[in-house]
N, C-alpha and C positions, 0 to 999 in steps of 0.2 A: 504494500500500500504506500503512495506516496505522503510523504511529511509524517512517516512514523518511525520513531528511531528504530534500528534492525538490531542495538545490541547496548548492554546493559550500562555502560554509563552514558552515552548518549540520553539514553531515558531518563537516568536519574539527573539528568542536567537540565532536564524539559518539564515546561509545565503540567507535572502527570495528569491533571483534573482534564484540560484540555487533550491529552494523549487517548484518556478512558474513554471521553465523550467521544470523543472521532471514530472509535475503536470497535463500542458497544452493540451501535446497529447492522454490524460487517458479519459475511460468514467466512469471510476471505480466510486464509491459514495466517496464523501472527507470528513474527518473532514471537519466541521463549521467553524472554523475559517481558515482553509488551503482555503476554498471556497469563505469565505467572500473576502480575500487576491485574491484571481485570483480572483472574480469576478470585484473587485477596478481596478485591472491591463487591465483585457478587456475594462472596460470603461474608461481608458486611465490616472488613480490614477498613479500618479513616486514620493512617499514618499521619501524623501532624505537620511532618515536615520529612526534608532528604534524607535527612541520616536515618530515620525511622523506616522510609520506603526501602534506604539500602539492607537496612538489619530484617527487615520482612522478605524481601526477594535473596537474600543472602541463605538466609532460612528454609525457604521455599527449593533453592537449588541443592542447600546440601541434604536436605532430607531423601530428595529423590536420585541423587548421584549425578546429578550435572556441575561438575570440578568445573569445565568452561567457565559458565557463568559465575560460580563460588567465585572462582581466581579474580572474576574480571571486575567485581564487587571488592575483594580487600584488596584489587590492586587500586581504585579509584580515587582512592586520598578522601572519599569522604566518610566521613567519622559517625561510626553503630554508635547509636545511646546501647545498646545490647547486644551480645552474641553470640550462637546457637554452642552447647555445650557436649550437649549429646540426648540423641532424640530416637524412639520409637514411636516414630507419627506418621500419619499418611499427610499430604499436604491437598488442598482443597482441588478438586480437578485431577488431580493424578490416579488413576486405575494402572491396575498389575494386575499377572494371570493368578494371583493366590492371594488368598484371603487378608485383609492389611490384619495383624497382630499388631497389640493387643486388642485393636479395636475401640470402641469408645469406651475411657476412662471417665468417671463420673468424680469421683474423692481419689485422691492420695491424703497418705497419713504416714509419719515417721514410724519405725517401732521401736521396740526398745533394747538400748545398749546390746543385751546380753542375745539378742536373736539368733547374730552371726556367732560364730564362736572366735573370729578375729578380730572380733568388736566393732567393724567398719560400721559406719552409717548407713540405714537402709528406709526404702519408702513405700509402702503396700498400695497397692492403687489396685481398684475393683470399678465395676462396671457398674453397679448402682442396683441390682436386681437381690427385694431382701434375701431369702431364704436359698436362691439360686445365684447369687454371684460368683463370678468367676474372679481370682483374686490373684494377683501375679507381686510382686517383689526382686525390687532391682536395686543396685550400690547406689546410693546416689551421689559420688565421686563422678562414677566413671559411664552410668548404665546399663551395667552388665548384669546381663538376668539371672538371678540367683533362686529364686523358687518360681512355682506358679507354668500352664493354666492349673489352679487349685479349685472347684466349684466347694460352694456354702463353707468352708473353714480355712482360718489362713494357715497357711503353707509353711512350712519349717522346710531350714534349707535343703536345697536341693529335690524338693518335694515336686513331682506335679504329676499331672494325668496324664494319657497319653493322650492324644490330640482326636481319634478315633471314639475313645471313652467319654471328651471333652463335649464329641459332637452328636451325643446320642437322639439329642430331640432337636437341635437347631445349631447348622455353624456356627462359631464363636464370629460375635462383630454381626450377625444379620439377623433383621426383625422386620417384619412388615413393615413400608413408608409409613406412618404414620404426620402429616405435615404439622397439625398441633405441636407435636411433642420432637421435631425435627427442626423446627427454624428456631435457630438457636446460635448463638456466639461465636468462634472461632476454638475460644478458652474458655472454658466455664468454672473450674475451680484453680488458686495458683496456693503454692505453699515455698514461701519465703526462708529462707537462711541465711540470715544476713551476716553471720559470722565467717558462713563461706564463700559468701557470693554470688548464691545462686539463687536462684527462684523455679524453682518445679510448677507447671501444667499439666493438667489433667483438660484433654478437649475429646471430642467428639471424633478425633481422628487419632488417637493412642495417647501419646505424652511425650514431652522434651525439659529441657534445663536449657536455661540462659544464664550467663552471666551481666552481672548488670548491678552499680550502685543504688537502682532503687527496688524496694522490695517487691512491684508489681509493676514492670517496665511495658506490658504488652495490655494489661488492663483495657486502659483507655481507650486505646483505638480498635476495640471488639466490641462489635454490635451486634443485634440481630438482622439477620442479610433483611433489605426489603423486597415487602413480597405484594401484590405478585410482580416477579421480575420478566421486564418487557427483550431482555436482552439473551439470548441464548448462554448457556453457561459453556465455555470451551473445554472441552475432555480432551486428556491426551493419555494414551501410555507410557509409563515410565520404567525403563529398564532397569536400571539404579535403585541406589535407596538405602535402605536399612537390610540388612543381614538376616536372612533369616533366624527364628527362634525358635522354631521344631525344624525338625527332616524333614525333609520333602520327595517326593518321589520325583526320579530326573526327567520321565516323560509327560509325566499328568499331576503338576505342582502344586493343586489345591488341596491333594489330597496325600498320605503320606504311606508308606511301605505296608507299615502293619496294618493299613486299612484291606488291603488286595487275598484275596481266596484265591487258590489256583484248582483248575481240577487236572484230576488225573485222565493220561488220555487213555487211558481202560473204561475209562466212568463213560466216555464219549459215547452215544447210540454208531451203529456202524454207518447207519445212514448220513452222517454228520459227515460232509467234503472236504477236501484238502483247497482249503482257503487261509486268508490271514484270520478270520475270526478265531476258525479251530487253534490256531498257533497261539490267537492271542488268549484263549481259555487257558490253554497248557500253562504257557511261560511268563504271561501277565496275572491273568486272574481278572476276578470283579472287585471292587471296591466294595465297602459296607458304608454306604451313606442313607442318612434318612433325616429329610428334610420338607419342607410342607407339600411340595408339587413334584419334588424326585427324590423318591427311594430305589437305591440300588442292593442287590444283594446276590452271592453268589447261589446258582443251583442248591436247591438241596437238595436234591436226589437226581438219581438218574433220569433223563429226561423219558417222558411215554413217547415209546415211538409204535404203537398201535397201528396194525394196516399199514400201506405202501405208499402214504401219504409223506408232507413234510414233515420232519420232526421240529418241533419247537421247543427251543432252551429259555424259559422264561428270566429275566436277570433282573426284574425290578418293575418301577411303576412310574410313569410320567404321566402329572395331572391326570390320576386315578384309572388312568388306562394302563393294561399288563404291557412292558415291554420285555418284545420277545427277540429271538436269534433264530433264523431262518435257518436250521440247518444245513442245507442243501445247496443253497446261496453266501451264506455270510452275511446276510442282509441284515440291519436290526430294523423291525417296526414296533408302533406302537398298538396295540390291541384294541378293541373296546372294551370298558369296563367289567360288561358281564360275560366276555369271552373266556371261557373255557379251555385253555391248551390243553388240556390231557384228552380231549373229547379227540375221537379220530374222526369222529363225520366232521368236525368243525373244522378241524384241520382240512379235510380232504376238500370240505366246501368253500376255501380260503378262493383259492384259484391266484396266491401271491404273485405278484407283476414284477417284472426286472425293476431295476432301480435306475430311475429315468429324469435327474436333477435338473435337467431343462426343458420337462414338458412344463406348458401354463398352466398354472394351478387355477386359474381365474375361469378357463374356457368350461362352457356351462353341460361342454359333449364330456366331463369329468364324471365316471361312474366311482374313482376312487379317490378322491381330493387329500391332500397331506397337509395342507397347511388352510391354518385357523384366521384365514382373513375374515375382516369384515365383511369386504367389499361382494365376499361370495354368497352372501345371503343375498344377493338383491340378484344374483344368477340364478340360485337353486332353490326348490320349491321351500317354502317358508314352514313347510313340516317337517323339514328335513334335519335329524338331529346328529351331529358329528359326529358323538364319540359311536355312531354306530359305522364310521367306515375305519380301514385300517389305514394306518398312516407311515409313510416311511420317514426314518428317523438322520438314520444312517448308510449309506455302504459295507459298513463293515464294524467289526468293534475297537479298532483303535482309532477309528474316526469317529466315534460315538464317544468313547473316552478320552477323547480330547477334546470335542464338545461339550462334554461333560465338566471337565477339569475349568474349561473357562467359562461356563457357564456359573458354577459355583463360586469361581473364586470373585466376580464381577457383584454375582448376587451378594457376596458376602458386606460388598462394600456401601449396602444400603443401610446400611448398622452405624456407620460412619461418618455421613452426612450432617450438613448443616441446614440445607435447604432444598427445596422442591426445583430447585432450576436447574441443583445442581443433580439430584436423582434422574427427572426428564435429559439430561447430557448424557450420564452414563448408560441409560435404556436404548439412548439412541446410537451410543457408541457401539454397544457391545452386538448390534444384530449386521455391524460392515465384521465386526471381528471374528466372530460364529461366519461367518460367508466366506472369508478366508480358509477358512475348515471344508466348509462343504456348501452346494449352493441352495442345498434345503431351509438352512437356520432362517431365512430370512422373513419375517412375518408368520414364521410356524409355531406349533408348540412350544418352541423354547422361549421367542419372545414374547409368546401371550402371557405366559407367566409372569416376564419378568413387570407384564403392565400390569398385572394385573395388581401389584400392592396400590398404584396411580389412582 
C-alpha cells in the first residue's frame, strides 16, 4: 500500500493513529509490523506514546519468533518504558497448528518459599474454572515450567497430567465463543514484584513478565476491544514463538504420542486393501480425542466384515455422524447418525462413490452432497435432511489426521481470544488452511463447526 511504512521503525517514527486509520478499511496483505500495530488496536492496545508502541510491537515479535522485527525494535534508539522478560503467551492474531498452552490465564498467585525445594521463586497461575481448573507453575526468574497441566489441585513439582488425560472432556484453552464473556482486555490480572523488577500477567492468551520500574506498566493502555468492530481483524500464522511445553507428535502436532492406538495388522479384516490408510492403522494409529463435534477413537474390535460387501472400520464421530474407513478404498466418510456399520445390508446398500474433491457440491443433479452449505438448501428439496447422506471427509487417513490435527489445534485457540473480530478472522482463516490439506474442508463439516460457536 502506498504511504504505509513497510518496516518497523519507519512506523514507529509515523503518526500510528493516522497509519491504523489508513490501514483499517484495507484487505490488502500488510507489513508485519503495520499488522502487529492494528492487530494490538482491535484488541483494544491505546499505547500513549512511541516508546510504549515500540515495547508493544517489541513484545508482539518476540512472543511469536520474528528476531527481524525484535532486532529492528532494540536497534531503533527508541526507548521501552518496559520489556518483554519471558512469556508463554499467544499474541492477539497469531494462530499455530497446536493448541497455544497454557491458554487463558485468569489469576497468578506467588507460592510459598518452601514449594521448590531450591527455594527459587514460583507463581501458580490457573485458568479460573472453580472445581475444574487447570493449574500450571513456573520460576518466575526465568519461566520455566516447573509443575502443571494439574486439573482441580495445585501441583507439586514436577507434577502434571499427561496432556491426553488433560483432555478428557475439552482441549485445554477451548470453550465455546461465548462474546459476553470474550470481549475482554488484552491483560486482565498483573502481579507486581517490585523488588525484582518484574511484573507478571495473567491474559487471555497465556502469561509473560516484563521488566519495568513501575509496578503495572501495560495497565493502562488495555481496554476492552470495541465492538462491534467494522474492521476485519488480520490473522496470520506464526511459525515461531514459544517452545513447546508437552511433546508433541512430529506429524499431527495438536495432538501428542500417547494419545495414538495402533492396530495390529492381524486384527485387519482380509478384505481391508493395501493403501496408505491400512499403513496408516498399523504404524500410526488413531488418536483418543473427545471433544464437543469430534471424537476420535481407535477400533475396538475387529471390524464386521459380514457378506462381500465393504468393510467398514468405524474410528470416531464428526458432529454426531459415525466416521468410518472404507476399507477397500482408504476412503474416510462421515456416516449418518443412525447408520449402523456392522449391519451388512447397510453396508452393501452404501453403493460408496470414489473420492471426487472437484465435483460441485452446489449442483442440485447431487444425489450425494458432502458438504454443509447453506446455499444448498435453496437447491435441494427443503425436506431434505443431511445427516441422512454420506459424506466424504477425506482420501485417506493421514489426510484426515492432519485435518484433524489443524482443525483442533485452530479450534483450541477460541479459549484465547479477546474479541469477536478476532474469532470471525480465525474461522475464516482456518477453512484456506484445511484446503491446503484437501479440497473438501472448504464450507464442509469441518467449518460448520467451527461457526457454529458464532
Amino acid at each position: 500500500m502506498r504511504d504505509v511504512p513497510d518496516d518497523v521503525v519507519s512506523l514507529l517514527r509515523t503518526d500510528m493513529a493516522e497509519v491504523l486509520q489508513a490501514v483499517s478499511a484495507t484487505g490488502e496483505r500488510l507489513p508485519r509490523p503495520v499488522q502487529y500495530a492494528l492487530q494490538l488496536s482491535l484488541a483494544g492496545v491505546r499505547p500513549a506514546n512511541q516508546g510504549e508502541w515500540a515495547a508493544w510491537l517489541h513484545l508482539c515479535a518476540i512472543a511469536q519468533g520474528d528476531q527481524d522485527c525484535a532486532s529492528a525494535v532494540e536497534g531503533s534508539g527508541i526507548a521501552r518504558p518496559w520489556t518483554v522478560d519471558w512469556h508463554h503467551w499467544r499474541p492477539p492474531g497469531a494462530v499455530q497448528w497446536t493448541d497455544p498452552l497454557p491458554g487463558h490465564i485468569k489469576e497468578l498467585r506467588l507460592l510459598p518459599k518452601d514449594w521448590a525445594a531450591d527455594g527459587r521463586p514460583t507463581v501458580l497461575g490457573h485458568d479460573g474454572h472453580r472445581d475444574r481448573a487447570y493449574h500450571w507453575v513456573w520460576d518466575v526468574e526465568t519461566g520455566e515450567l516447573l509443575a502443571g497441566p494439574r486439573r482441580g489441585e495445585v501441583p507439586g513439582p514436577g507434577d502434571s497430567q499427561p496432556m491426553s488425560m488433560a483432555r478428557s472432556n475439552a482441549m485445554l484453552g477451548w470453550h465455546p465463543y461465548e462474546p459476553s464473556s470474550h470481549d475482554r482486555p488484552l491483560v486482565t490480572q498483573h502481579l507486581a514484584l517490585p523488588e525484582r523488577g518484574l511484573t507478571l500477567y495473567a491474559a487471555p492468551g497465556g502469561v509473560f513478565a516484563v521488566r519495568s520500574s513501575a509496578s503495572d506498566p501495560l495497565g493502562p493502555a488495555c481496554h476492552a476491544p470495541a465492538q462491534p468492530s467494522a474492521t476485519p481483524f488480520p490473522v496470520h500464522f506464526a511459525s515461531g514463538g514459544d517452545a513447546p511445553q508437552v511433546e508433541r507428535h512430529p506429524d499431527y502436532p495438536s495432538f501428542v504420542p500417547s494419545d495414538f492406538h495402533r492396530l495390529r495388522a492381524e486384527d485387519l479384516p482380509e478384505s481391508v486393501g493395501e493403501h496408505s490408510s491400512r499403513d496408516a492403522l498399523i504404524t500410526t494409529g488413531i488418536p483418543a480425542v473427545r471433544l464437543s463435534d469430534l471424537t476420535l477413537h481407535p477400533p475396538r474390535c475387529v471390524p464386521d466384515t459380514s457378506g462381500e460387501g465393504n468393510s467398514l472400520i468405524m474410528i470416531g464421530y464428526l458432529q454426531y455422524g459415525r466416521l468410518v474407513i472404507d476399507g477397500s478404498t482408504g476412503i474416510v466418510y462421515r456416516m449418518p447418525s443412525e447408520f449402523d456399520p456392522s449391519a451388512a445390508e447397510e453396508i452393501d446398500a452404501l453403493g460408496l462413490e470414489p473420492f471426487h474433491p472437484d465435483e460441485d457440491p452446489s449442483d442440485p443433479g447431487r444425489t450425494r452432497p458432502d458438504f454443509d452449505l447453506s446455499a444448498m438448501y435453496e437447491d435441494l428439496d427443503d425436506e431434505v435432511d443431511f445427516d441422512e447422506y454420506v459424506a466424504w471427509v477425506a482420501p485417506d487417513l493421514p489426510t484426515f489426521l492432519t485435518l484433524a490435527s489443524r482443525y483442533c489445534g485452530v479450534m483450541a485457540h477460541l479459549g484465547s481470544l479477546n474479541s469477536e473480530a478476532e474469532a470471525r478472522g480465525i474461522i475464516d482463516v482456518i477453512e484456506f488452511a484445511l484446503d491446503d490439506v484437501a479440497r473438501t474442508p472448504v464450507d464442509s463439516w469441518w467449518t460448520a463447526t467451527l461457526r457454529e460457536p458464532m
